[in-house]
DOLO-393703 format. One line per field, with one value per residue (C-alpha): residue number from 1; residue in three letters; chain; x, y, z. Coordinates in Angstrom, 3 decimals. Last residue first. Layout:
residues N
num	NUM, ...
residu	Ala, ...
chaine	A, ...
east	X, ...
north	Y, ...
up	Z, ...
//
This chain:
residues 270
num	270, 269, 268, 267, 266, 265, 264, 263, 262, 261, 260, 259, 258, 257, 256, 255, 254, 253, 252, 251, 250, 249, 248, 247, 246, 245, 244, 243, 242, 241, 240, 239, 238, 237, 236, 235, 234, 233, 232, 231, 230, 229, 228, 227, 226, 225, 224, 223, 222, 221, 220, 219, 218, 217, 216, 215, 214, 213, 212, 211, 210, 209, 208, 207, 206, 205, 204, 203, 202, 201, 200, 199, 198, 197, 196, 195, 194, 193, 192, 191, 190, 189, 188, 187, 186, 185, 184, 183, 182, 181, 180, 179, 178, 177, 176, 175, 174, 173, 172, 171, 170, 169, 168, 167, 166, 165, 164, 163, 162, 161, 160, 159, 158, 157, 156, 155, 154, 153, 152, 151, 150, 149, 148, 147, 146, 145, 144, 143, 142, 141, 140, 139, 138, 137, 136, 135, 134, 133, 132, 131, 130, 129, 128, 127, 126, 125, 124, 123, 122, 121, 120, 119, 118, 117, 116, 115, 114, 113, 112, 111, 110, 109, 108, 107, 106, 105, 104, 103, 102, 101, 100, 99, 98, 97, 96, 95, 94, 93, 92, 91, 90, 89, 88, 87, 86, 85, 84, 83, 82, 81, 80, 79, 78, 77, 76, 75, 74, 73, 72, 71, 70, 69, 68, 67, 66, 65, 64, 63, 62, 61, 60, 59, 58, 57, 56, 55, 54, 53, 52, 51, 50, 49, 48, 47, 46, 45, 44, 43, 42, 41, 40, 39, 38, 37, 36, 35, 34, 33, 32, 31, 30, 29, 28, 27, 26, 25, 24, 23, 22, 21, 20, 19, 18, 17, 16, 15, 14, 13, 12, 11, 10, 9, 8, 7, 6, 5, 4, 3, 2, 1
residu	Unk, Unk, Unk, Unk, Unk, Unk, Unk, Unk, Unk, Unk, Unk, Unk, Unk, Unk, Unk, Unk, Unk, Unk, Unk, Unk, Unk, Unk, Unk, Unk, Unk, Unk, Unk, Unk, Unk, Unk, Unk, Unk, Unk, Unk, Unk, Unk, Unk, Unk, Unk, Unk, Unk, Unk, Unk, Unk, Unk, Unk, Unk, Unk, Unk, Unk, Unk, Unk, Unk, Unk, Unk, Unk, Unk, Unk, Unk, Unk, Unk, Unk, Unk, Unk, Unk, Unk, Unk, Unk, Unk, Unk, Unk, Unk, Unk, Unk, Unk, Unk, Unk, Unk, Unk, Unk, Unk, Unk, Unk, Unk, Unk, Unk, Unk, Unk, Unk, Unk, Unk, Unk, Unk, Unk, Unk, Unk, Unk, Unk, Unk, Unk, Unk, Unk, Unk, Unk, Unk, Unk, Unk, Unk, Unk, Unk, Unk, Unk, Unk, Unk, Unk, Unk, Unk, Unk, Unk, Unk, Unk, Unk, Unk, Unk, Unk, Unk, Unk, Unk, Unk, Unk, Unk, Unk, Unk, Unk, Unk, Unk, Unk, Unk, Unk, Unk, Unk, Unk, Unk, Unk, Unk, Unk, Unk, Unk, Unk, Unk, Unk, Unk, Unk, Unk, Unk, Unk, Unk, Unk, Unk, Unk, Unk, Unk, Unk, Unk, Unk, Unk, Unk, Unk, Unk, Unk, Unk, Unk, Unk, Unk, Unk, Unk, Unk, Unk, Unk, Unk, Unk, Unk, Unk, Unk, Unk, Unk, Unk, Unk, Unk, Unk, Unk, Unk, Unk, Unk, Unk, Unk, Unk, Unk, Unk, Unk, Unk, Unk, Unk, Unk, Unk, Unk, Unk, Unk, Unk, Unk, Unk, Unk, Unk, Unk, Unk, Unk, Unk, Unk, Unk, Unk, Unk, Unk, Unk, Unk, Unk, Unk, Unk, Unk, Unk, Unk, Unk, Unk, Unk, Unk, Unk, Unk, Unk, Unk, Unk, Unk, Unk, Unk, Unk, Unk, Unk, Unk, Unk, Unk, Unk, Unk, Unk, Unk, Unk, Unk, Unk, Unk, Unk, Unk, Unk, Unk, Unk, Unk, Unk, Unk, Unk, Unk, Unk, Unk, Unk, Unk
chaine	A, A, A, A, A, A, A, A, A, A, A, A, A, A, A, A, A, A, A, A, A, A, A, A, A, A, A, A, A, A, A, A, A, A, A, A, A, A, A, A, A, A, A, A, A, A, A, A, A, A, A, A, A, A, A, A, A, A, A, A, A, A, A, A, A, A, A, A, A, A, A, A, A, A, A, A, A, A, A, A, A, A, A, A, A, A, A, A, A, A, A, A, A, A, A, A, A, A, A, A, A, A, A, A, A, A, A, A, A, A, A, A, A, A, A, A, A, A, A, A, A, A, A, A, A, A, A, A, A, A, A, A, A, A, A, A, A, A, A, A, A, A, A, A, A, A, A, A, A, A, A, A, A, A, A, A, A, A, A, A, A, A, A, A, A, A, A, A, A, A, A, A, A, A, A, A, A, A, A, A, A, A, A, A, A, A, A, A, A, A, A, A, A, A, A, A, A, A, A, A, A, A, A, A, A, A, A, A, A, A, A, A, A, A, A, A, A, A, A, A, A, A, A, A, A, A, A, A, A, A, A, A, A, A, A, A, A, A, A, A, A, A, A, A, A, A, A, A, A, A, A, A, A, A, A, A, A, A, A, A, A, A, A, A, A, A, A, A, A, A
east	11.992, 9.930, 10.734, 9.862, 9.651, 11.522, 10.875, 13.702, 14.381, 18.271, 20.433, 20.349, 19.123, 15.299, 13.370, 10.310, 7.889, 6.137, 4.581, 2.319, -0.699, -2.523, 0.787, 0.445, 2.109, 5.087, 3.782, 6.978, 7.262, 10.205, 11.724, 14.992, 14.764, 10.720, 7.575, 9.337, 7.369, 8.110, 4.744, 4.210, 0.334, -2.163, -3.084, -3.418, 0.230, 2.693, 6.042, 7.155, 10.655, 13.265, 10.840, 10.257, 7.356, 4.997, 4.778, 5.839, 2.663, 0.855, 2.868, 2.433, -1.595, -1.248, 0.657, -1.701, -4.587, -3.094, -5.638, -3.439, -0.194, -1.705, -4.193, -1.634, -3.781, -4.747, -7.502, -10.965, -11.358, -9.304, -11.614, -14.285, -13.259, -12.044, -15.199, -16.775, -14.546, -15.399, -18.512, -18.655, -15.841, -18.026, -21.326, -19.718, -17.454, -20.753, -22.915, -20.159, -19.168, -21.906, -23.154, -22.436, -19.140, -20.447, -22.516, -19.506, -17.155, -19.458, -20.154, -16.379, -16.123, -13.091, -16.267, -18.090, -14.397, -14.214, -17.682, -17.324, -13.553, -15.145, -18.010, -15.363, -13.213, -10.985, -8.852, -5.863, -5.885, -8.714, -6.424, -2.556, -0.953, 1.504, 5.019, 6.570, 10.460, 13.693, 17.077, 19.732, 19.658, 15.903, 14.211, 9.940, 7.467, 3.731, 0.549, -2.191, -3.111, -0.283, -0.416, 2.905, 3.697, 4.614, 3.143, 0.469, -0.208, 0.564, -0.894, -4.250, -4.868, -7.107, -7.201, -10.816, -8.782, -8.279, -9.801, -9.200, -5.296, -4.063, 0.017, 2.000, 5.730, 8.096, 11.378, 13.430, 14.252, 14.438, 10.779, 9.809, 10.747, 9.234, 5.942, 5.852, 6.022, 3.315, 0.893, 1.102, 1.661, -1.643, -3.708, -6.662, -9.597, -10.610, -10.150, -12.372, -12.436, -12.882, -14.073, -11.004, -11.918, -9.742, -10.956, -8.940, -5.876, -2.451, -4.442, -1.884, 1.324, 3.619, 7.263, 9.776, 13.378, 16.994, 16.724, 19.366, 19.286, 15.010, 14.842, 14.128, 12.041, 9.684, 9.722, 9.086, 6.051, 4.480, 4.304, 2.637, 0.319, -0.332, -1.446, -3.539, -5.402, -5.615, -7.117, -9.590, -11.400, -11.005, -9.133, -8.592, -5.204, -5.032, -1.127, -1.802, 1.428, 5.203, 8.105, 11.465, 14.412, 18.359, 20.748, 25.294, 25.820, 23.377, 20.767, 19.439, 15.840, 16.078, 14.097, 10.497, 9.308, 7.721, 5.797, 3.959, 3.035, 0.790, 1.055, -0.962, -4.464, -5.094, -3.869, -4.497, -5.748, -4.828
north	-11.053, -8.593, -5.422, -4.414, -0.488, 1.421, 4.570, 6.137, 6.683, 8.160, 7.492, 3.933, 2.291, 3.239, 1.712, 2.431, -0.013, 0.383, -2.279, -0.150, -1.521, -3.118, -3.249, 0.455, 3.563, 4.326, 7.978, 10.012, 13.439, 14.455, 16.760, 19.185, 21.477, 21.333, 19.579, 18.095, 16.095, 12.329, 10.641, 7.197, 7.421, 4.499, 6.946, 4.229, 4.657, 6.363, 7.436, 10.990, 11.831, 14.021, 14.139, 17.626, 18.126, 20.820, 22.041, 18.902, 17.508, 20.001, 19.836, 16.043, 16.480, 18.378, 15.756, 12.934, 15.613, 15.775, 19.170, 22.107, 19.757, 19.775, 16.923, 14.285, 11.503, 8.093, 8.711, 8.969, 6.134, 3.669, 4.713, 3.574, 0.698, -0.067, 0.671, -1.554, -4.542, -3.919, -3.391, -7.138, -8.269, -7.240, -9.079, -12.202, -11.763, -11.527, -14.346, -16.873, -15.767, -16.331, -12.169, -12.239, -11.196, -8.164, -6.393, -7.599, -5.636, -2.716, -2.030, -2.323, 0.768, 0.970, 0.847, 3.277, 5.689, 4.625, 5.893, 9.384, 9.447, 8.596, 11.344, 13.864, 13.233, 16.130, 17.945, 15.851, 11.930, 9.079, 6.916, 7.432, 4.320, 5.091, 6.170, 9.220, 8.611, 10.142, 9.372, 8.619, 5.054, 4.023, 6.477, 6.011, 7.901, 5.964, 6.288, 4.447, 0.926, -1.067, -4.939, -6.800, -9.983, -13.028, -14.976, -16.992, -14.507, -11.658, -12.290, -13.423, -11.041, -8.865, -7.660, -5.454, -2.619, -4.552, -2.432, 1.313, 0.331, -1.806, -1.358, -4.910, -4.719, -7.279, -8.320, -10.807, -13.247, -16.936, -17.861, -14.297, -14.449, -18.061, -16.834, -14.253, -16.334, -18.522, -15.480, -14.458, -17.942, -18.739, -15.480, -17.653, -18.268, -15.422, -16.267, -17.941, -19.004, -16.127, -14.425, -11.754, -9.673, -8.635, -7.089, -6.153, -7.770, -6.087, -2.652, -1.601, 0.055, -3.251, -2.625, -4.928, -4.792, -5.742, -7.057, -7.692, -11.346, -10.338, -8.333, -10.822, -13.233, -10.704, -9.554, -13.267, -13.313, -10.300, -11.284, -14.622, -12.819, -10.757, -13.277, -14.810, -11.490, -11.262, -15.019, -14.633, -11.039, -7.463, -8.141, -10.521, -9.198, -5.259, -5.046, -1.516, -1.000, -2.070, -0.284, -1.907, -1.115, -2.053, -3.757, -3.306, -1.205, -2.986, -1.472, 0.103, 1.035, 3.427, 2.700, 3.610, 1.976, -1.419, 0.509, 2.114, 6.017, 8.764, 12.206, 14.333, 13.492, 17.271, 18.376, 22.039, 22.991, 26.685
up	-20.002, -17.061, -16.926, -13.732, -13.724, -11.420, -8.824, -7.195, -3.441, -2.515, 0.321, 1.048, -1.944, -1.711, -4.488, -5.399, -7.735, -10.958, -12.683, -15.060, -16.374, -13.184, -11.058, -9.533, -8.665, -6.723, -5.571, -4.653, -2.433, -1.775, 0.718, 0.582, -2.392, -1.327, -1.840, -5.354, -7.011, -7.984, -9.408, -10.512, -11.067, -9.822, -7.061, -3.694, -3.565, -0.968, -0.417, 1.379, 1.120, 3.290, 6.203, 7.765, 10.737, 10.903, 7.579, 6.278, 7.056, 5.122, 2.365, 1.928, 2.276, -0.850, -2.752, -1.753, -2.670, -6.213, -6.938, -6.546, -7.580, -11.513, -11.969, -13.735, -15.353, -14.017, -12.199, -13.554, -15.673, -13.091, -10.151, -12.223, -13.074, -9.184, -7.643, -10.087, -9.217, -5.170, -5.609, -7.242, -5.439, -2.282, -3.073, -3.618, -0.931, 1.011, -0.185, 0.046, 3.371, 4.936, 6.153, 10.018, 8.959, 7.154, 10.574, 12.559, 10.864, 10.296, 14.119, 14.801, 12.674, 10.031, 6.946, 8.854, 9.145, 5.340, 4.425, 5.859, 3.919, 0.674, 1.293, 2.038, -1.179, -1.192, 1.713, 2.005, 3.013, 2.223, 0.652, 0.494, 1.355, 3.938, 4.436, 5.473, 5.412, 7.880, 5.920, 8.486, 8.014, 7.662, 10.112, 10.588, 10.143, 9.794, 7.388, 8.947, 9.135, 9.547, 9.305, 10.665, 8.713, 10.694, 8.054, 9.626, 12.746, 11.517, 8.226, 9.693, 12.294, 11.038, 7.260, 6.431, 5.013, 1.860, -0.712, 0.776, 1.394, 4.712, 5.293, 5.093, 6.206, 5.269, 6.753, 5.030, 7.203, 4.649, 6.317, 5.384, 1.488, 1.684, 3.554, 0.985, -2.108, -0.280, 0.039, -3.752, -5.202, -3.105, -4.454, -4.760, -1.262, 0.397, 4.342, 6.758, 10.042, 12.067, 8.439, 7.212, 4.618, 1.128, -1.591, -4.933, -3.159, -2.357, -1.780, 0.159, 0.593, 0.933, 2.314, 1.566, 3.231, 2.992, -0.884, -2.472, -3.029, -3.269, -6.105, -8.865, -6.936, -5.646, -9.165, -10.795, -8.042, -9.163, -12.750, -12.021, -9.618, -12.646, -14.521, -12.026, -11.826, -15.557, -15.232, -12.841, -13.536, -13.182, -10.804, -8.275, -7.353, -6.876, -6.991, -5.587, -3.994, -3.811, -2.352, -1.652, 0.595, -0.614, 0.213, -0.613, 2.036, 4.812, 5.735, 9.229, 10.709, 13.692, 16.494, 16.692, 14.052, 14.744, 17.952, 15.406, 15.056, 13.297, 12.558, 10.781, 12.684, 11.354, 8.757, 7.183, 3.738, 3.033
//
């Protein structure tokens, strides 16, 4: 039986209740990877992404983000990846008019700082958090690196996390290292795209796995995450969800939670 440890994680941003209005609802985005596989599929998607944003947003009472956003994101002192300006503009708009939006860091942008809090007045969460909306109680995060699979990815991400790392790249100029990381970073991502996009039976979906351990201890009515480029809604128990929202590469799935239930959608986009 795989057990959890480091289960539970918290945020000052959530320790209240979250309400909604009647007629709102929350929304669920993740792994819109822009900037790649290359320039102008990226920018097309952006495109795509933006008309959403646009399309949910009158009824929109929340956005939460579950990572990877960007195919690599690191933060310089001075220094940010340049693109992705519809992307980070659209935001500041949706922000600017008070829609809340919460950011959560994914295995390819891990390395964000301070920037969107401080230029977007985005909060940046790093680990998977509980929090109420109404009275249904959620488990949200982005679903790297959890369950009992993938030890030598999870090694690498606490080195990756490490202070030690951070400075190690940003002493690198930053046109020599965001070269060199789009270029893991894009090969990481075909390869990861091969190898995961089919159903693996709930004894090997490690997201799912890690759900029922978490629930063992502590009950949440639905657990949302991303990171596995698979919509998914399985069942943990007759009371408990658990629902992957998949990805914007091929897909353009999303979740939606309307106040008592969480579904996922696909953007059609006319």
């Amino acid at each position: 039986m795989y057990i959890c440890s480091n289960m539970q994680y918290s945020t000052h941003i959530f320790q209240q209740p979250l309400q909604i209005p009647a007629n709102k609802k929350v929304f669920f985005a993740s792994d819109f990877h822009l900037g790649s596989p290359d320039y102008k599929s990226s920018r097309q998607r952006e495109v795509k992404i933006i008309r959403w944003l646009e399309t949910i947003q009158p009824e929109a009472a929340m956005l939460f983000l579950l990572g990877d956003q960007f195919d690599f994101w690191f933060e310089y002192k001075h220094t940010v990846p340049k693109g992705y300006i519809r992307f980070l503009g659209k935001l500041a708009e949706l922000r600017d008019h008070g829609l809340p939006i919460y950011m959560f860091t994914g295995n390819h942008d891990m390395w964000m700082f301070d920037y969107f809090e401080q230029e977007l007045d985005i909060p940046i969460i790093r680990h998977p958090v509980t929090m109420m909306i109404n009275e249904t109680k959620l488990y949200v995060g982005h679903g790297d690196g959890l369950g009992p699979a993938d030890k030598t990815y999870k090694l690498l991400k606490r080195f990756f996390q490490s202070r030690f790392c951070q400075r190690l790249f940003s002493s690198v100029h930053p046109s020599t290292g965001l070269s060199i990381a789009h270029y893991w970073s894009k090969s990481s991502r075909i390869q990861n795209m091969k190898k995961d996009e089919s159903f693996k039976g709930n004894d090997q979906e490690w997201i799912y796995q890690y759900c029922l351990a978490v629930e063992r201890h502590q009950h949440h009515d639905y657990y949302i995450f991303g990171h596995r480029h698979l919509p998914l809604d399985i069942p943990l128990h007759a009371a408990s969800r658990y629902i992957n929202i998949g990805e914007w590469i091929t897909q353009y799935t999303y979740g939606v939670f309307d106040g008592e239930n969480i579904f996922v959608a696909h953007f059609e986009d006319e």
